[in-house]
Each structure stands twice: as C-alpha cells, then as structure tokens.
N, C-alpha and C positions, 0 to 999 in steps of 0.2 A: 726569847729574843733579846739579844743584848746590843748599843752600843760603844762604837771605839771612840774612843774623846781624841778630838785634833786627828783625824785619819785615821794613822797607823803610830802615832806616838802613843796614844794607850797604851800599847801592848810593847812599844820598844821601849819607852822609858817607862813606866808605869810609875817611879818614886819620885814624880812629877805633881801626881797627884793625889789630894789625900784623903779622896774617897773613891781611890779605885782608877786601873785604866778602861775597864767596863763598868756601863751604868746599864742596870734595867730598864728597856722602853716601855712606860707605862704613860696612863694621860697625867696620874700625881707626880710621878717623877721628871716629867716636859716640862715642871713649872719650878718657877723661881719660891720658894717660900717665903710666906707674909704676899709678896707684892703681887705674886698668880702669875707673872711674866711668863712667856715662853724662856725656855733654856736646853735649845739645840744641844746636843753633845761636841757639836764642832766638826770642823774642816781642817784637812791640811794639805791641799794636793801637790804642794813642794816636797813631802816626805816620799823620799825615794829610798825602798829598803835593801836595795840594790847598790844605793850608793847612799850610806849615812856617814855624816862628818862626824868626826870626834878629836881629844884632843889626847895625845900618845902619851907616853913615857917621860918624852923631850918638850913637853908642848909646843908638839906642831900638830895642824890640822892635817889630818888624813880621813880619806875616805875609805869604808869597808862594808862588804855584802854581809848583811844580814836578815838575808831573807831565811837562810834557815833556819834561825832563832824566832821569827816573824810565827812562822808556818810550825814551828815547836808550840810555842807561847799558844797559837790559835784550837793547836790539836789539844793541849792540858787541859784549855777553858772549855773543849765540849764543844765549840763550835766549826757547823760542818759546813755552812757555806758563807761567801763574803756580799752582801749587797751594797753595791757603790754606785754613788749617786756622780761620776766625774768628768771632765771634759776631757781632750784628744789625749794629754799628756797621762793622764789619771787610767785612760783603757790602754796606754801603750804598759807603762809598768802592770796594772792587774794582768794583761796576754800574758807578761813573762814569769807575772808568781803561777797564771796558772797552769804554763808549761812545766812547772815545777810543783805541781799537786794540788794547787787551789782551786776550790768552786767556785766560783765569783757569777754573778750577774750583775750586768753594767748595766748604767742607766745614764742615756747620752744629757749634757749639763754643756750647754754653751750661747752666749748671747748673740756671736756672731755666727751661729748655726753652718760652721762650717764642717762638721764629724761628716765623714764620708758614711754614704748607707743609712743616714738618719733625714728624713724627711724635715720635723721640727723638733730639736732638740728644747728640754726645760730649761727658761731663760730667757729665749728668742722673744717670745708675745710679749710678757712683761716690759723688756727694753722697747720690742717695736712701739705699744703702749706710750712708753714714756718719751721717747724718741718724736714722736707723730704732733703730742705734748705741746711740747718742746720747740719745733720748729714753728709750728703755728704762733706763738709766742714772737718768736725769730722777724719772722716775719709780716707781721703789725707793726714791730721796731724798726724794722727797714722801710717798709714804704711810709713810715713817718717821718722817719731821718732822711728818708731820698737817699738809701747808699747799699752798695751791693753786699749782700751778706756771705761770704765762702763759713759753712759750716762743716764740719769733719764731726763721723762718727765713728764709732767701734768698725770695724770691717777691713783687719789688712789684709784678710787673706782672701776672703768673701765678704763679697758685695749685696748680698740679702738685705741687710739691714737698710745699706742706703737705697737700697731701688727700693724696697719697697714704701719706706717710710717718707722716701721724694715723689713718689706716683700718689701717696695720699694727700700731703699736701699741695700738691701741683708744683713742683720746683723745675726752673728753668734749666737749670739739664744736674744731671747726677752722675759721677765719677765714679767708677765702681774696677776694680784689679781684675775682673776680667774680659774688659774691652781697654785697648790699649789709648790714650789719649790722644787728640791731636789738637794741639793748643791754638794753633790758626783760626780753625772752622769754629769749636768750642767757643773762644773770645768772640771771632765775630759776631756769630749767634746770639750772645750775651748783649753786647755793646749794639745790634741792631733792635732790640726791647727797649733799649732807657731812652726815655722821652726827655730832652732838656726842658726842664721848666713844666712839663704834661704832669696830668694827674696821675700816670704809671710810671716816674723818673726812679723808680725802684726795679732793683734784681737781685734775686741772691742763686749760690749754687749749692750745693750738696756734695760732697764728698767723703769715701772711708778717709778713714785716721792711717796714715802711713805709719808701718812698723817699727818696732825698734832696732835700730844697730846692733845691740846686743840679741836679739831673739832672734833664734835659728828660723831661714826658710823653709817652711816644707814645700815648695812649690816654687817653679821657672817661672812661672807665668810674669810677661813684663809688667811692672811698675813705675807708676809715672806721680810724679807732683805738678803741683800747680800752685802757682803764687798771683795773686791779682791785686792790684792799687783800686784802694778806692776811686770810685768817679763821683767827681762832683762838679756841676757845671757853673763854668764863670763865664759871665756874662760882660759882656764889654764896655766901657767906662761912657764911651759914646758912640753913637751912629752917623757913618759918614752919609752927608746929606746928597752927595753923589748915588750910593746906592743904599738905599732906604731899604730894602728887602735884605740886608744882610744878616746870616743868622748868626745865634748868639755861638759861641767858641763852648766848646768843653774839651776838657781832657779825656786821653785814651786810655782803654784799659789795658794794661802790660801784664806780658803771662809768659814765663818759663816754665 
C-alpha cells in the first residue's frame, strides 16, 4: 500500500519531489525523523487531472486533460485501486477518472456535511465539537457586554452545522439556507428577548456563512442575509416629573 503526496501531484509532477511521488504507508514512515511528528503524505483536492494548468511554448497558461497519463503513471506503479478520502468536488473528478477505468473508493470528507447520500460525513463532529466550543464562549461575552451577537458558521449550502450547534447551545433563533428568512418576524422575536437594563439585556443569533461570489451554486434553494445594529439601551438624561412611570428609550434593531 502506497501513498500519493498532495493528491494526484505525486504522480503528475513527480520531479517535485525528491524522495518520490509515492511513499510507502507504514507506522515508521508516518513520522517525521528525530522529532516522531506525524507526516501525512498530503492533500490536494484543487488538482484536477482533467484540467491541469501549465505553461506552453509561448508562456501562456493553458489547461490540458491528463488523465491518461494519470491512469498510465498508476498502471506502471502496480497500483490497482485509488482510496480517497474527499469532499463533493473530489467524488465529482474521481466519477469521471473512473468512467475512464479507475477503481477508486471514496470516502465522504466535509465539515459542512452537505454530500448528498452521506448521513455524516469525516469532519462534521470535529467542527460540530469545536463549533458548540466556541459559541458557548460567544456567549458569556454577550450577556456580559449586554449586546446582541450575530455569529456565522461554515454552512452555505447546508445548515447542519448551524441547527445543530444553535439547538445545543440554546441560541435565540438560527438561520440556516434552507428555510427562507423573514426578517420582520426574525427581528421582532429577537428585540421582544432584550430586557433594557434586566439581568437578560442579552441576545445573539446564529447563522451559516453566506457563500462566495466566486463559488459556483450547486443548488436554487433561496438565500437570504441578514445584517443587525447592535442594541444598546440609552436611558434618558432625565424624568419628566409629569409622568414618573416613563420607561427608559432604546434603540431598535434594523435588519435587511
């Protein structure tokens, strides 16, 4: 059993490296020498050998399929099937080497456990873990400070992460892509919790991390932001002696 160093660069560049683009998996070879470290072979799930860049004749960048030199290279080393550890992007490329002759077994890798057909993908517990952490943390700093927390986590596509990681710590509501927002009901909800001046003059929300402009949708499903002003309540310089029962003034929370 051997592995590929950085993915599939092993074996496409191999004079990259200069003990090899495969390394024997052993427990002596896992480790760093002298220091015992662990020393993974590496990742690379940007390597697509379908589309590798290089630089031409003219030096210009171009992209070119070389998966048949991939699937050459794999057949000389003696190796007959591929085990990959990858997330969506990583099984869409492996389907297509191995409509072109490869064994491969996939092994779903995603923190936001969105892989379709995968219950809990390696990654998901860990983050939840750290996630859970994390807001508890969050939230000792808010109701010390008195101010509303809007958190954002991993989740543009699925909302796993935030429901669940917001159900554990009790969070006053959680935003998740696939229930669509209504910032009306949402805010009021929020803004009828904060007590001005009360022992609970704290709230915060939960929310995924909305995606990037550049990263293609896999999915219609609507997406919504949401933006909130801190509240903090100001209280008023003085009390009209006419109505002594006046309460004190705070700001409203605004939400697009």
């Amino acid at each position: 059993m051997v592995g590929i160093r950085d993915g599939f660069d092993g074996l496409l560049h191999p004079d990259r490296y200069p003990e090899g683009g495969l390394v024997p998996l052993s427990p002596a070879a896992d480790r760093e020498p002298g220091s015992g470290r662990r020393r993974p072979p590496g990742q690379a799930s940007r390597v697509d050998p379908l589309h590798v860049r290089r630089v031409d004749a003219d030096e210009m960048i171009e992209e070119v399929d070389m998966s048949d030199v991939l699937l050459e290279r794999l057949k000389s080393a003696e190796v007959d099937a591929v085990i990959s550890v990858v997330g969506g992007r990583g099984m869409s490329i492996l389907f297509k080497l191995h409509r072109k002759g490869l064994n491969a077994v996939c092994v779903p890798r995603s923190i936001e456990n969105e892989i379709a057909a995968t219950a809990v993908s390696f990654g998901f517990n860990s983050a939840l873990s750290f996630t859970i952490e994390m807001l508890d943390r969050v939230r000792q700093a808010a109701r010390a400070a008195r101010r509303i927390a809007v958190v954002e986590v991993l989740g543009a596509e699925a909302g796993w992460l935030a429901l669940q990681a917001g159900i554990a710590v009790g969070a006053d509501a959680v935003l998740i892509p696939e229930i669509p927002l209504r910032p009306e009901g949402c805010g009021g909800e929020i803004e009828g919790k904060v007590t001005p001046g009360g022992p609970t003059g704290s709230s915060w929300w939960l929310r995924e991390r909305p995606s990037s402009p550049n990263r293609e949708l896999r999915s219609s499903r609507p997406r919504s932001r949401l933006h909130c002003r801190r509240w903090r309540p100001v209280r008023p310089a003085t009390t009209s002696s006419s109505d002594p029962a006046t309460p004190p003034r705070s700001r409203r929370i605004g939400c697009n």
